[in-house]
C-alpha positions in Angstrom: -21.5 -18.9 23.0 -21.6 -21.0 19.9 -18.7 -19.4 17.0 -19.0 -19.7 13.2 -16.5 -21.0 11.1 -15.4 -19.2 8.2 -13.3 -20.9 5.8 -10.1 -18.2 5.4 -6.2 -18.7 3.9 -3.7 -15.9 5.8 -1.0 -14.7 3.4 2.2 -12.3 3.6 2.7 -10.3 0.6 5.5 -7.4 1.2 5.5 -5.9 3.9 1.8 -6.4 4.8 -0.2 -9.7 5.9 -3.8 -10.0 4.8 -6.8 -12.8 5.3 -8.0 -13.6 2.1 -12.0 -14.8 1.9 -13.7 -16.3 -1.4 -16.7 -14.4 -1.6 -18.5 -17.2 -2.2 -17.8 -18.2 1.6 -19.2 -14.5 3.0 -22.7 -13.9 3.4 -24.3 -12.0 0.7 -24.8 -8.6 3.6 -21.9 -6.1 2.9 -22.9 -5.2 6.5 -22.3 -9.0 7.8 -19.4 -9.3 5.8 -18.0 -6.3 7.6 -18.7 -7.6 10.8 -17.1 -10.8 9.7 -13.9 -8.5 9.2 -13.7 -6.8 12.0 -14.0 -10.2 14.5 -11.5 -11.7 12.4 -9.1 -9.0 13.0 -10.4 -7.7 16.1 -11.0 -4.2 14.9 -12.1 -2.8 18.6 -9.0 -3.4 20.5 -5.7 -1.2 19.8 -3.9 -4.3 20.3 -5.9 -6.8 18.3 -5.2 -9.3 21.0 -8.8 -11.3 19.9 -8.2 -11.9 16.4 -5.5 -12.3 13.8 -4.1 -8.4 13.5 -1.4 -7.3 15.9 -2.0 -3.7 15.8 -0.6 -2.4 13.1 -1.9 -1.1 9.9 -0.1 -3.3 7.3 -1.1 -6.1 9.5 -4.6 -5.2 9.9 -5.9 -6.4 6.1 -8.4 -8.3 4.6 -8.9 -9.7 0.8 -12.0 -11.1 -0.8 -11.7 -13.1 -3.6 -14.3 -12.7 -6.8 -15.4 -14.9 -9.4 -14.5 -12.7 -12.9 -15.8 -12.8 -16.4 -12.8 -11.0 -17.7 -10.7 -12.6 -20.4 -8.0 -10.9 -19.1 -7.8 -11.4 -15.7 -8.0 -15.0 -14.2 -9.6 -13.4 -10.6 -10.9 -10.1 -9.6 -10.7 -9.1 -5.6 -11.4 -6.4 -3.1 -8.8 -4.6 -0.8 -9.9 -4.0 2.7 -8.3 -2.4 5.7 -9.7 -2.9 9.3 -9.6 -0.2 11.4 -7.2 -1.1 15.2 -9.2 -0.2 18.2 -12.1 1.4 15.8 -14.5 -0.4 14.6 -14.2 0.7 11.0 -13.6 -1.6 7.2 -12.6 0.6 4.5 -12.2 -0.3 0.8 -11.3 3.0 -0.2 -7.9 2.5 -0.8 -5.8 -0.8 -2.0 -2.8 -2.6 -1.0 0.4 -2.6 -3.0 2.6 -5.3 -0.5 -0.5 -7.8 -0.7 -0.7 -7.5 -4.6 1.9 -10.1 -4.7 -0.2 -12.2 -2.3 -2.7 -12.2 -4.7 -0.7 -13.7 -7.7 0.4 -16.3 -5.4 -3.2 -17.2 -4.2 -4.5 -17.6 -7.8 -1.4 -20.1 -8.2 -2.4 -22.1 -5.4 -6.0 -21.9 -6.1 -5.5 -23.1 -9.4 -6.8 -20.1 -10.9 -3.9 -19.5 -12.9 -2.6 -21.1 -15.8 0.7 -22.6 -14.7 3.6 -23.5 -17.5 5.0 -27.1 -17.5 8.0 -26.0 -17.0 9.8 -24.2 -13.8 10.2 -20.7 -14.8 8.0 -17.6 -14.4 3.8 -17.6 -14.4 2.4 -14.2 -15.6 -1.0 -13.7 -13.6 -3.3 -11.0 -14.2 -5.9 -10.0 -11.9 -7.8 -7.2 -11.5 -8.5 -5.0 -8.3 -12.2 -3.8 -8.1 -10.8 -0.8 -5.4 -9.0 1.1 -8.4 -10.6 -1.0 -11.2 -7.2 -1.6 -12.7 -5.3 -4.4 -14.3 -2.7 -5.7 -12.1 0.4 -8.4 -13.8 2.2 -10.4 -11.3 5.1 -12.8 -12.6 5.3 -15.6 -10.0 8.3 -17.7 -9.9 7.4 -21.7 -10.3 9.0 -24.6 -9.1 7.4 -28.5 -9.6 3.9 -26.4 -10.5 3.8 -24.7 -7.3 4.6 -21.6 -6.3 8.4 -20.8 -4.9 8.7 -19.2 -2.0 12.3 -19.7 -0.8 15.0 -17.6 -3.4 17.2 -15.0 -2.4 15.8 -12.2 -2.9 16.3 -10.0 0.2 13.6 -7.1 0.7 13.5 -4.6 3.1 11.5 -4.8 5.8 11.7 -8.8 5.9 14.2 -10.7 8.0 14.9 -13.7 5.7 15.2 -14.0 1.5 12.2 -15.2 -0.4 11.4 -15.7 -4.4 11.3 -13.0 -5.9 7.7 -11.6 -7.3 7.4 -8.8 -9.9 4.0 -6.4 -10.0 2.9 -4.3 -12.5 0.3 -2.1 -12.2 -1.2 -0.6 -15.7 -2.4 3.1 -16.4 -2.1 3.2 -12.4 -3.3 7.5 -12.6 -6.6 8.2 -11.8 -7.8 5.1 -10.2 -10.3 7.2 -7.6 -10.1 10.6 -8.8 -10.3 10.3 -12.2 -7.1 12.1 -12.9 -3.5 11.5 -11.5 -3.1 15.3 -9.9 -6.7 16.2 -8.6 -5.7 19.3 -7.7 -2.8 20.3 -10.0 1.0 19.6 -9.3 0.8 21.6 -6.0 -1.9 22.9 -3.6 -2.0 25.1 -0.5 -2.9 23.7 2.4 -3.6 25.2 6.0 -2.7 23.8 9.4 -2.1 26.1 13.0 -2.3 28.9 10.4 0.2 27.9 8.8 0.4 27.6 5.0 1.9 24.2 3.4 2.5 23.6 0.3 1.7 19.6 -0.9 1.3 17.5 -4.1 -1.9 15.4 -4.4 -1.4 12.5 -6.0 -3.6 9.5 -7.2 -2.0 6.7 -8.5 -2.8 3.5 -7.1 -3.9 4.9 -3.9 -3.9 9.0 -3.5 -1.0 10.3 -1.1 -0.7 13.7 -0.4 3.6 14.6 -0.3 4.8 17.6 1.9 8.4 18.4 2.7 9.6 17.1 5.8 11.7 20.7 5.9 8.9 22.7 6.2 8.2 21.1 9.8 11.4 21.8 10.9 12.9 18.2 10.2 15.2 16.6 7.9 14.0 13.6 7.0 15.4 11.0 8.7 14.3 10.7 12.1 13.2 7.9 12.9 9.7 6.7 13.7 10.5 6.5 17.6 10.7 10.5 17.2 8.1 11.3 14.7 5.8 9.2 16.7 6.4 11.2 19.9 5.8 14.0 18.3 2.2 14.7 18.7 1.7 18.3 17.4 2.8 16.9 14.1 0.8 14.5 13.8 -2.3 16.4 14.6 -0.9 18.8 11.7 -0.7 15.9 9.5 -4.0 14.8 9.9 -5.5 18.7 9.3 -3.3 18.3 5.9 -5.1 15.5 5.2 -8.5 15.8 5.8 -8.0 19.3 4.0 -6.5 17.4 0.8 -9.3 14.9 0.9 -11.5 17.6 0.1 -9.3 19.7 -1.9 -8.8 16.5 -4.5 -12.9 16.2 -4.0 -12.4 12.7 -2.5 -14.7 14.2 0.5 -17.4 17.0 0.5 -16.5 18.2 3.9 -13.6 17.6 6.4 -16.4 15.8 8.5 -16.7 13.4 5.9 -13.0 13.0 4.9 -12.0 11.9 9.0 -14.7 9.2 8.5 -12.6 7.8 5.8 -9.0 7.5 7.2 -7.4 4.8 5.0 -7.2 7.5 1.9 -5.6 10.0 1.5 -2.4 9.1 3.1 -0.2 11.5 3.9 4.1 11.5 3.6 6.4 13.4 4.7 9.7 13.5 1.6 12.8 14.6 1.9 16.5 15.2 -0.6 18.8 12.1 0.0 21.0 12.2 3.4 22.4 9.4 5.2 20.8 7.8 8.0 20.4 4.8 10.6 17.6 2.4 9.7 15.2 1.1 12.3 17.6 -2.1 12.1 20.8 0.0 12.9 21.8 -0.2 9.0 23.6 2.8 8.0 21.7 4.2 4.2 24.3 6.6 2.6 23.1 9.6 0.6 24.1 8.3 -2.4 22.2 4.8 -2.2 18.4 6.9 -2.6 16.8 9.1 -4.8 14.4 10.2 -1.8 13.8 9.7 2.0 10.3 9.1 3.1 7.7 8.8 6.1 4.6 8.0 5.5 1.3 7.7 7.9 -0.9 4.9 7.6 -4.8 4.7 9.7 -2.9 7.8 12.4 0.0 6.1 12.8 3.6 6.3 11.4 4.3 3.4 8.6 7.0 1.1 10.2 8.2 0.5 6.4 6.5 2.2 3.4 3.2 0.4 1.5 3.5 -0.8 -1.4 0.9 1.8 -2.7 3.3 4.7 -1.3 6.0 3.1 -2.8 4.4 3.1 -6.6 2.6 6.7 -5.9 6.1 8.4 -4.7 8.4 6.7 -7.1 6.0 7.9 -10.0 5.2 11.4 -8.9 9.1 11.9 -8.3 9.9 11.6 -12.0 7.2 14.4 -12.9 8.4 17.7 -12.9 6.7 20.6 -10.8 5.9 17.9 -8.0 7.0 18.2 -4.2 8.8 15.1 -4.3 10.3 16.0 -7.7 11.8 19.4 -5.6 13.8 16.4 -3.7 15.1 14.6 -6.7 19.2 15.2 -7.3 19.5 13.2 -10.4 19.4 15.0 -13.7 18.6 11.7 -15.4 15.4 11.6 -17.1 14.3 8.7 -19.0 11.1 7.6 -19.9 11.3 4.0 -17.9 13.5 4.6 -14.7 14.6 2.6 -11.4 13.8 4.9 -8.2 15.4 4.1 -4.4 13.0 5.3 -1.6 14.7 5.5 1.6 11.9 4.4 4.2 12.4 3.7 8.1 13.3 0.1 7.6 15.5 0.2 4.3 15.7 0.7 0.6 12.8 0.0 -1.4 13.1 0.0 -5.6 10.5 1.1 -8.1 10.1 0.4 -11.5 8.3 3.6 -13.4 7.1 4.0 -17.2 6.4 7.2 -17.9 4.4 8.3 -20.9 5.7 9.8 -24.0 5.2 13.6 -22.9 6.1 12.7 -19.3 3.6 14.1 -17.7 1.6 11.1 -16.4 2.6 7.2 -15.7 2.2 4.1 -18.4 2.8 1.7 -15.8 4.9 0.7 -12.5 6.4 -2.2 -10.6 7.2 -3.3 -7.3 9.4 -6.5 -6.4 8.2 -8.3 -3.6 7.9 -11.5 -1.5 5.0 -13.3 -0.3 4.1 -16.5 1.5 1.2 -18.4 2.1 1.0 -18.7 5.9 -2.0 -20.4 6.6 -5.2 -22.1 5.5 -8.0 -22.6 7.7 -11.2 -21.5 9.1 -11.4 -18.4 11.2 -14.2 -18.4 14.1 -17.0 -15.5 14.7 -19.6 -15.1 16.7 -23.1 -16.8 16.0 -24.5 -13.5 16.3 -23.0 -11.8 13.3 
């Protein structure tokens, strides 16, 4: 059977790897373009063994790249995430890991404007999936983008150049307010009552306390994974906060839409063994996290997580503020997630009364990994 080609650039931004498309390059059906997606990541095997995901959901990703009349933003693109062994696309939610990707791409695109001299590039580009302005300061050397430095994130085996994101106004972006459903809600699961935070910033996340399961935190994904019953009570919680934060109209509707809300487990600071064997004292972290991403358990944290915890942290009445030691409280702050795979930092503004969040960063990595053309069926 005769294939397509489809012109395509693969990127790692974070913790997550994405293909990125120009639009221009996709047919005009949303329908095709979907199909387009899914054979390029081989959405209908669990393994992705027939396209360029590898079963996992911060693998699994897909960018499209708009033209954009915005004086402020040099680009405008769409997040996508590609279901693994379901044949799903989803641009509910966005990516915070493949943000950096993104400044990189308009560097090498020539998209961006890039200063004569080696230093930082400020790109600003905005994401259609929460219709927010996102800054990126990209490191430049010889008017290209620098990828070796050493900055060492978690999650990533080797030390890269380091690339600062800032997401503006971030509340709100697909509820139309950061708490849709006030600082705490009640949800039910085996008839069992939970209480949770609903959050929307940058993507919604719903927080629970790992104690009220009967854990403490910092078991590792191995465990949580085996641990079926709780992950069936997760996804109850969810689908029940999908509608409680009127993101769905029915829990039939929110289970067609797994990509958002995603749900975390949080818990006070203790000290445990990462998935690499490193040892992550108490005192190192302001929270330890687990988060579930498309039914499974997040080998890291996203990106998104990582800006929607740090944020909700800092505002009082929260779950994950119940977890927070510190009796500092400033209006800009530095918070330290413990995830599975490490320590990940957050830079949060809060606003003046401190009751919502003026902006917040992420450091990351990224590399470009590939340019090319990806093959498809004739048929789609």
């Amino acid at each position: 059977m005769k294939q397509n080609a489809v012109p395509c650039t693969v990127y790692r931004g974070g913790t997550s790897r994405g293909v990125f498309f120009k639009e221009s390059d996709l047919p005009k059906s949303k329908s095709a373009q979907e199909q387009i997606f899914m054979s390029a990541m081989d959405a209908y095997n669990p393994s992705q063994v027939n396209g360029l995901g590898s079963g996992t959901s911060h693998t699994s990703k897909v960018i499209v790249i708009h033209e954009t009349d915005s004086e402020k933003a040099c680009l405008a693109y769409t997040f996508y995430q590609v279901g693994i062994g379901e044949a799903i696309v989803d641009s509910a939610g966005t990516c915070g890991n493949l943000m950096a990707a993104v400044g990189a791409y308009a560097i090498d695109e020539g998209l961006a404007k890039v200063p004569l001299a080696d230093g930082m590039c400020d790109v600003t580009v905005l994401n259609h999936n929460i219709n927010r302005l996102v800054r990126i300061e990209v490191p430049i050397v010889d008017g290209a983008v620098q990828v070796d430095g050493d900055y060492l994130m978690a999650g990533i085996v080797h030390t890269g150049a380091k690339i600062s994101v800032s997401i503006l106004s971030p509340g709100g972006g697909k509820t139309g307010t950061t708490f849709p459903a006030e600082m705490r809600s009640e949800l039910v699961a085996d008839e069992q009552k939970f209480s949770v935070t609903i959050s929307d910033i940058v993507n919604p996340f719903i927080f629970v306390n790992a104690q009220d399961f009967g854990l403490d935190g910092s078991e590792s994904n191995d465990i949580l994974s085996q641990n079926q019953h709780l992950l069936t009570q997760l996804e109850t919680l969810r689908v029940q906060g999908a509608v409680s934060a009127g993101m769905a109209e029915t829990i039939e509707a929110a289970k067609e839409v797994p990509s958002i809300p995603k749900i975390a487990l949080v818990a006070p600071p203790r000290d445990y063994f990462t998935t690499s064997g490193v040892e992550v004292k108490a005192e190192e972290i302001d929270i330890i996290a687990r988060m579930i991403s498309m039914g499974k358990f997040h080998r890291t944290f996203a990106g998104s997580g990582l800006y929607n915890l740090a944020s909700t942290l800092l505002i009082d009445g929260t779950i994950p503020n119940d977890c927070y030691t510190s009796s500092e409280q400033k209006q800009l702050q530095n918070i330290r997630i413990g995830h599975p795979d490490g320590i990940a930092e957050v830079t949060v503004e809060l606003t003046e009364d401190g009751k919502d969040v003026a902006a917040v960063g992420l450091d990351r990595t990224a590399r470009r990994i590939l340019e090319g053309q990806c093959y498809v069926p004739s048929w789609l």
